[in-house]
C-alpha positions as CSV (number, residue, x, y, z in Angstrom):
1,X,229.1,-157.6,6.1
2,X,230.1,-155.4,3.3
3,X,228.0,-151.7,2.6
4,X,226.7,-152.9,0.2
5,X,225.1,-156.2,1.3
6,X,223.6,-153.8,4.2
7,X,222.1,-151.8,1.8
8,X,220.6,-154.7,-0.7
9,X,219.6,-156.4,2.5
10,X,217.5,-152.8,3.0
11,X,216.1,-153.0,-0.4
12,X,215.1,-156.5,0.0
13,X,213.1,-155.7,3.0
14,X,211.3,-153.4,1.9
15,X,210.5,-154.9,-1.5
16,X,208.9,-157.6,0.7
17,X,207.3,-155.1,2.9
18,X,205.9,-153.3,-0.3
19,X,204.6,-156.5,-1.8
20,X,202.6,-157.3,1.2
21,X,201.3,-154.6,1.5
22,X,200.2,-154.2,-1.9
23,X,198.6,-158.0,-1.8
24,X,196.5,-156.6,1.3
25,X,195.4,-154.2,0.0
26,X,194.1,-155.9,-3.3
27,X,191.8,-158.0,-1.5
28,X,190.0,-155.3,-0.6
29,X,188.2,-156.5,2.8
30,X,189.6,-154.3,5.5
31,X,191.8,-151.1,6.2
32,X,195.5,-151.9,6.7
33,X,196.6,-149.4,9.1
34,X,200.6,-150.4,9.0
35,X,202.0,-151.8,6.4
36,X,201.7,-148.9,3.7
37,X,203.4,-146.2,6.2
38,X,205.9,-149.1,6.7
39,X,207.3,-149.3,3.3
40,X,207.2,-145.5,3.1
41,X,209.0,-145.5,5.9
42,X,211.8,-148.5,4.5
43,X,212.0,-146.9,1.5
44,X,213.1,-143.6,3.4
45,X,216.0,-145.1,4.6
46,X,217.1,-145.6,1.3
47,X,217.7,-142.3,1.2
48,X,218.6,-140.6,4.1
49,X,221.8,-138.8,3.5
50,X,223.4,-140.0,6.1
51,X,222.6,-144.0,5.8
52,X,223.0,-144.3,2.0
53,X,225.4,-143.6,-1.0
54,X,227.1,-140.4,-0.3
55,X,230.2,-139.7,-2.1
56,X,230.1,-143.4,-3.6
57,X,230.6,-144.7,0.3
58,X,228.2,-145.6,2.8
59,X,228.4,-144.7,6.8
60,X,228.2,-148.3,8.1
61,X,227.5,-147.5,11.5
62,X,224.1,-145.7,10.6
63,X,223.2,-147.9,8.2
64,X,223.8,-150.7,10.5
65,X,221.2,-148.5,13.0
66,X,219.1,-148.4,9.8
67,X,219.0,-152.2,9.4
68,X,218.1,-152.8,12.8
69,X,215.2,-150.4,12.3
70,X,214.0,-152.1,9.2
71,X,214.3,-155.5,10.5
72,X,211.9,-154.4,13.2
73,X,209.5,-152.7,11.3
74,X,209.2,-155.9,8.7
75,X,208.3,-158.3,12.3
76,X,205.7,-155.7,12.9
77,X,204.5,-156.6,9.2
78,X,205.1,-160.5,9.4
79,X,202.9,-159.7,12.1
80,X,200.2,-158.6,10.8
81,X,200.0,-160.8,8.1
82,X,200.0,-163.6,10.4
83,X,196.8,-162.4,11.6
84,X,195.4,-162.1,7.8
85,X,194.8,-165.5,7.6
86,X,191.9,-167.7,7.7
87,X,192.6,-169.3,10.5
88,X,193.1,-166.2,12.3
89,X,189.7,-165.0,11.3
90,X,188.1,-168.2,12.1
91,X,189.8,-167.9,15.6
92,X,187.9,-164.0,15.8
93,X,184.5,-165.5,14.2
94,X,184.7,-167.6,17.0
95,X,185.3,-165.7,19.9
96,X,182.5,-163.5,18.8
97,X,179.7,-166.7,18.8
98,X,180.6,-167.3,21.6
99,X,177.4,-169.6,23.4
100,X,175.4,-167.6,21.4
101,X,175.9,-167.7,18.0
102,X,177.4,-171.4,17.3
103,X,175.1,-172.6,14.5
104,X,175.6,-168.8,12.9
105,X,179.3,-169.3,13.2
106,X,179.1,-172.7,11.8
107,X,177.5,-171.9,8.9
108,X,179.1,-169.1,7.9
109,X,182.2,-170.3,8.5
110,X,181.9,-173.6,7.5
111,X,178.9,-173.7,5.8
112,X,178.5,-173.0,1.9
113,X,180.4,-170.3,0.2
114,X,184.3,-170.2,-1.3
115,X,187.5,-171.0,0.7
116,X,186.3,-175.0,1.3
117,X,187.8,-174.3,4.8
118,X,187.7,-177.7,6.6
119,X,184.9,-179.0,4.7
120,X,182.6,-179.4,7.0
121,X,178.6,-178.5,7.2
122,X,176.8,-176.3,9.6
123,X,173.7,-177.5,11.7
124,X,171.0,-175.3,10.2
125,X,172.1,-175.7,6.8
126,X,169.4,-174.7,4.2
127,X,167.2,-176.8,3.0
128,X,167.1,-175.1,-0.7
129,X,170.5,-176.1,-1.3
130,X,168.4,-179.7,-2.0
131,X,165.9,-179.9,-4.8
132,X,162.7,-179.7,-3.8
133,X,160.1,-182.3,-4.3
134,X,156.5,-181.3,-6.6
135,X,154.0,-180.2,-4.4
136,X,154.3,-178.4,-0.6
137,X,155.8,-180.6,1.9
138,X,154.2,-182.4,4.3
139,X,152.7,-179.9,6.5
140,X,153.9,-181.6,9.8
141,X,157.5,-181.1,8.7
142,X,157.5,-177.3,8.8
143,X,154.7,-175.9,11.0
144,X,155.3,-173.7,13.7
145,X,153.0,-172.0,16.2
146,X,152.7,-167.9,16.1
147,X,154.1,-166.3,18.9
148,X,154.0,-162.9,20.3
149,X,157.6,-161.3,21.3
150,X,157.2,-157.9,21.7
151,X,154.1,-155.5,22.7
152,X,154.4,-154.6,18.8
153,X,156.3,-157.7,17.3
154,X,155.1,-160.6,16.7
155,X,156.6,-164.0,14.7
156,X,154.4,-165.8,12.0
157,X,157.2,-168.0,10.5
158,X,158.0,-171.8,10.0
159,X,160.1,-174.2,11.8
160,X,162.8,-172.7,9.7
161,X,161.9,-169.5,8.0
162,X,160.7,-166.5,10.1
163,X,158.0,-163.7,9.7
164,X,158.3,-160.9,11.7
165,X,155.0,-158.5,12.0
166,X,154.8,-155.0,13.1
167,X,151.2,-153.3,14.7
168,X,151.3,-149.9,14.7
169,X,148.6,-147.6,15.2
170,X,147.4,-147.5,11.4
171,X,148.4,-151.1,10.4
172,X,150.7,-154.2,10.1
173,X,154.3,-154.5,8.2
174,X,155.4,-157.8,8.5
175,X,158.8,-158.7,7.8
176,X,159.2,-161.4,4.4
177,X,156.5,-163.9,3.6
178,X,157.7,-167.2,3.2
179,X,156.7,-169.9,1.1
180,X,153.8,-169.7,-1.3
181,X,152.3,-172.8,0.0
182,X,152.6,-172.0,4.0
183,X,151.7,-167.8,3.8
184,X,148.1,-168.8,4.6
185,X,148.5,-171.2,7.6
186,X,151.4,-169.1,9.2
187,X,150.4,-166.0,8.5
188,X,147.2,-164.8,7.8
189,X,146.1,-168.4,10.1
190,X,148.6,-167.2,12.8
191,X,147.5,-163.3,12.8
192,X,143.7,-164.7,13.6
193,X,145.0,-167.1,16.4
194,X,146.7,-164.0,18.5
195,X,144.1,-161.8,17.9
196,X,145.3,-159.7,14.1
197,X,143.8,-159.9,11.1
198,X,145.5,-160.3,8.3
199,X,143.7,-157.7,6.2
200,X,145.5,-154.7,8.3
201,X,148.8,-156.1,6.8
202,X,150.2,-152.7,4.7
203,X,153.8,-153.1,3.6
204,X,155.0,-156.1,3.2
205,X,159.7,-156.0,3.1
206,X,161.0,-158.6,1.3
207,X,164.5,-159.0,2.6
208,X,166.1,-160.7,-1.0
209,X,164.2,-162.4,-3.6
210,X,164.7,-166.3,-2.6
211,X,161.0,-168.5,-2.6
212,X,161.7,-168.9,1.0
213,X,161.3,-165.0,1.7
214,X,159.0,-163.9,-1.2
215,X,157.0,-166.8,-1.9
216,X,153.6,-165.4,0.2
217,X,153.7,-162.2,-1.3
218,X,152.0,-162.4,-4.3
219,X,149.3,-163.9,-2.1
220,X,149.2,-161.0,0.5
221,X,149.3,-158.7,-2.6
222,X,146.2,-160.1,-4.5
223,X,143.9,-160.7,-1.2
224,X,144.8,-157.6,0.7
225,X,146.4,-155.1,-1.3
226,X,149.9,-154.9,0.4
227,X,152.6,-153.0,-0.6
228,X,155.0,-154.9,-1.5
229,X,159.2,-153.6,-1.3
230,X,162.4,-154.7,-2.0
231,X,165.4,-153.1,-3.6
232,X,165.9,-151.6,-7.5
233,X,168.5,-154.7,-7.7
234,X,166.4,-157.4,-6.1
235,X,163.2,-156.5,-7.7
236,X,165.8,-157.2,-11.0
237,X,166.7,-160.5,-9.8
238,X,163.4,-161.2,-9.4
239,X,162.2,-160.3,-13.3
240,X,164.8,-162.6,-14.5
241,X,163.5,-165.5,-12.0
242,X,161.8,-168.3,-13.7
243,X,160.7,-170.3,-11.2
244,X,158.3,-170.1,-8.2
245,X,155.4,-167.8,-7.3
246,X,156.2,-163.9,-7.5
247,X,154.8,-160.6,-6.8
248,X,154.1,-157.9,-8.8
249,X,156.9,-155.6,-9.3
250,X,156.0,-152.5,-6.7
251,X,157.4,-150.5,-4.1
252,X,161.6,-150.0,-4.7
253,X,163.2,-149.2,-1.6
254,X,166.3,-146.8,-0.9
255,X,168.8,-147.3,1.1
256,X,168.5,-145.2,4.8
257,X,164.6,-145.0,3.3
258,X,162.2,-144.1,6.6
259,X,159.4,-146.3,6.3
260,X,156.7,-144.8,8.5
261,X,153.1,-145.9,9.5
262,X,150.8,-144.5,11.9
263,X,153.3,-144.6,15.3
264,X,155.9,-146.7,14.0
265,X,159.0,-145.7,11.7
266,X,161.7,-148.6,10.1
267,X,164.8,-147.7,9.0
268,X,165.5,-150.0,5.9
269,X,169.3,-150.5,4.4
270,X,170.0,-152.0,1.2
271,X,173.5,-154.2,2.3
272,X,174.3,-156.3,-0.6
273,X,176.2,-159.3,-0.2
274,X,173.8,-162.0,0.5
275,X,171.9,-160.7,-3.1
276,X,172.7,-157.8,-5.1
277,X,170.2,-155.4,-2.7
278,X,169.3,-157.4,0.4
279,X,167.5,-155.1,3.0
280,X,168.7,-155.0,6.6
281,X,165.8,-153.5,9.3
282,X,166.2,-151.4,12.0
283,X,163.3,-151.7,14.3
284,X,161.7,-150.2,16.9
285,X,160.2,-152.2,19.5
286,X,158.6,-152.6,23.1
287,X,158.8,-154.7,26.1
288,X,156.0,-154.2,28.7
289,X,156.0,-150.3,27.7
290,X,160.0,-150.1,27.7
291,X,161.3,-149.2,23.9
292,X,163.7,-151.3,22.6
293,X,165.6,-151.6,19.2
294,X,165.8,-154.2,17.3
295,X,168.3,-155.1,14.1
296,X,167.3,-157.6,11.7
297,X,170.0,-158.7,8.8
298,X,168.7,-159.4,5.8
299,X,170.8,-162.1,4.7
300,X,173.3,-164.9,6.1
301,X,174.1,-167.0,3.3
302,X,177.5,-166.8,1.2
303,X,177.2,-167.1,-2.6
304,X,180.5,-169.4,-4.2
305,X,181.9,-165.9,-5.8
306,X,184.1,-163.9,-3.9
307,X,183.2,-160.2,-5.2
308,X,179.6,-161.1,-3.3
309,X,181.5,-162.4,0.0
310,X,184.2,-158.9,-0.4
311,X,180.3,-157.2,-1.0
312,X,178.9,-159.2,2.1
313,X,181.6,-158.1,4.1
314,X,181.8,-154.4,3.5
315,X,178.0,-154.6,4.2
316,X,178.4,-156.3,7.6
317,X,180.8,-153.7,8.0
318,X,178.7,-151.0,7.6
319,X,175.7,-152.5,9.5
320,X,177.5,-152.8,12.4
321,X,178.4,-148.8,12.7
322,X,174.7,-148.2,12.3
323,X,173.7,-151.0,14.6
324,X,176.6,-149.6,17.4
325,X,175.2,-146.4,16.8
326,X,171.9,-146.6,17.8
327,X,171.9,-148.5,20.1
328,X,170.5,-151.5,19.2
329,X,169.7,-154.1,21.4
330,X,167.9,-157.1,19.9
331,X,169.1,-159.1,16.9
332,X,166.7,-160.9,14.5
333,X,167.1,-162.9,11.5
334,X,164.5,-164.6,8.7
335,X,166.0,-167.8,9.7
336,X,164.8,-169.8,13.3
337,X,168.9,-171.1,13.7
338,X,170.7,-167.7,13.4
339,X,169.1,-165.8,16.2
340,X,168.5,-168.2,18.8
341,X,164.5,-168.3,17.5
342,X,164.9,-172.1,18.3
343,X,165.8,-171.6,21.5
344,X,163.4,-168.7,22.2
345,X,160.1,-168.7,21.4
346,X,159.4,-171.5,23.0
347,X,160.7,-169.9,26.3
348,X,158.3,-166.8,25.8
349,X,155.6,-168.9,24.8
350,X,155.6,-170.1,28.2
351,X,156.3,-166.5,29.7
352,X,153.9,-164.7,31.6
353,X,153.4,-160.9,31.0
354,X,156.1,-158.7,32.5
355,X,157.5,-161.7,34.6
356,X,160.8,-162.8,33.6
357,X,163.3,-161.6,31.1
358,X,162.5,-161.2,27.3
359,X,165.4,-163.5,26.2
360,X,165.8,-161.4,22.6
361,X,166.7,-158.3,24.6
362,X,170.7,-158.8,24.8
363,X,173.4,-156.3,25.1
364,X,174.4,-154.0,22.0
365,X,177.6,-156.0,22.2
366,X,176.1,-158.9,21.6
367,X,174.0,-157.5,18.5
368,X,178.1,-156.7,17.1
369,X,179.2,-159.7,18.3
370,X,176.5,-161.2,15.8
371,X,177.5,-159.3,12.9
372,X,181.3,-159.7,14.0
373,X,180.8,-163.7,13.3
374,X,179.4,-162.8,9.7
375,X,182.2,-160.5,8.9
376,X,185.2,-162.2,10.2
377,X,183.6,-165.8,9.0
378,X,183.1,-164.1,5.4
379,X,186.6,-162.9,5.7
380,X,188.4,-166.1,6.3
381,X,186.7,-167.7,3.3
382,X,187.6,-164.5,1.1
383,X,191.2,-165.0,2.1
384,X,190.4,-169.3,2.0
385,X,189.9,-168.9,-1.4
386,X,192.7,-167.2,-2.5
């Protein structure tokens, strides 16, 4: 062809190069590490000396080499913008659950949230997103026996909903409180059943302000003088609530705070996403004697608007650097489906001291793999609802 059809077909390439770049890059989920040194690198050819307008000519055999160049360089972008789809994501999410994490990845990436991808709903799916009839539900519909996990960890939760407690040498800091109408039977009833008491309970963290996480805390406040703490921003949402029992505005926690009592120290994180200033818990745990770590995310859901799945994401993001980084090697969650409680606590209710396997202790990799599901699952409805 002519010179200069060579050289618009140039232009064109990397106008299209440029423009998805640029679209990348406005959704704001993830580093793109090619396709802005791409289009530098299209537009260069533009104007190399020897490949462009020189004299009012151009040198067809280099810019003939130049075209090749850019013609491979744009595959290289089509690429990667294959792979920015939701599908693509989904594909990742998947991968990720592997056995493990199916009613996680189901949720998330199915589940509610933006994007409408498929349609379809999770096993697990919350029971809030229902109204909920006057009065507590029938008790036989959400009761669950305490269990003890760790040397130091213990669960108090629902059927659905989970407690996690903390002993240290100078107390208790249990993990959220539940519902309003079941804080008494799980936890203070399920404390005196393994052998607590409910009265040592110090701090409780509220992971994000939803009845289902900070419906017992008014009661632990008022009967035992707990500390109560959640983020500046959930404490916020939680003024402007109307609805449901609530504790007293107290404790306001920071992110990377060091929450320390007696033997014990939890490193809290404030990852928004799920709510403006969910809390994500690094633990520290034993099992018969041996230290473990465990890593509890605040918050699973995905809220209809995408600047709080873009938020989520980031968060997950971040979460899973400090997670790889020390070491963790347990993953918990406030809800029985998303961390294999289900499937667990019966097994170590059953389990005889130091005999077989705590089934909570898995591979760091599989704590990522966790968070990787959340991410990528977040991602694809990011890009779903585009």
């Amino acid at each position: 062809g002519s010179p200069h059809g060579v050289l618009g077909g140039v232009h064109f390439l990397a106008a299209v190069c440029c423009a998805a770049a640029g679209s990348a890059a406005r959704h704001n989920i993830r580093p793109m590490p090619m396709p802005i040194p791409i289009c530098f690198m299209l537009l260069k050819l533009l104007t190399i000396r020897n490949g462009s307008y020189h004299d009012g000519a151009v040198q067809p055999a280099i810019t003939m080499r130049s075209m090749h160049v850019a013609l491979g360089l744009l595959l290289a972008v089509s690429t990667l913008a294959a792979q920015d789809t939701p599908e693509a994501h989904i594909a990742a999410a998947k991968t990720a659950a592997g056995e493990d994490f199916q009613s996680l990845f189901q949720f998330q990436c199915y589940g509610p949230g933006p994007g409408g991808l498929r349609g379809g709903q999770a096993p697990g799916t919350p029971r809030a997103s229902a109204p909920r009839q006057p009065g507590p539900p029938d008790r036989s519909t959400w009761y669950a026996e305490p269990v003890k996990v760790f040397d130091n960890l213990y669960f108090l939760g629902q059927s659905e909903y989970s407690v996690w407690a903390i002993t240290t040498s100078e107390g208790i800091i249990v993990l959220d409180t539940i519902f309003d109408y079941s804080v008494e039977d799980e936890v203070v009833a399920g404390m005196k059943k393994l052998g607590l008491d409910a009265a040592d309970i110090k701090y409780a963290i509220v992971s994000h302000p939803h009845p289902d996480h900070d419906g017992g805390a008014r009661f632990l406040q008022e009967h035992y003088g707990t500390r109560v703490i959640m983020s500046p921003a959930d404490w916020d949402v939680l003024d402007r609530r109307t609805n449901g029992t609530k504790p007293k505005r107290d404790i306001e926690a920071t992110d990377g705070q060091k929450l320390t009592l007696g033997d014990t120290t939890l490193t809290l994180f404030i990852t928004p996403g799920h709510t403006p200033g969910t809390i994500s818990t690094v633990i520290p745990v034993k099992d018969n004697g041996t230290p473990h770590l465990a890593a509890l995310w605040g918050g699973v859901g995905l809220n209809p608007d995408t600047e709080s799945v873009k938020n989520y994401i980031r968060s997950a993001q971040r979460f899973s650097g400090i997670v790889r980084q020390a070491g963790a090697d347990i993953i918990l969650s406030n809800h029985t489906d998303w961390d294999r409680s289900k499937i667990n606590l019966p097994m170590l209710a059953k389990r005889a001291p130091g005999s077989s396997p705590n089934p909570y202790i898995v591979r760091n990799a599989k704590v990522l793999n966790f968070l990787k599901v959340a991410e990528e699952c977040a991602t694809a409805r990011v890009l779903g609802a585009r």
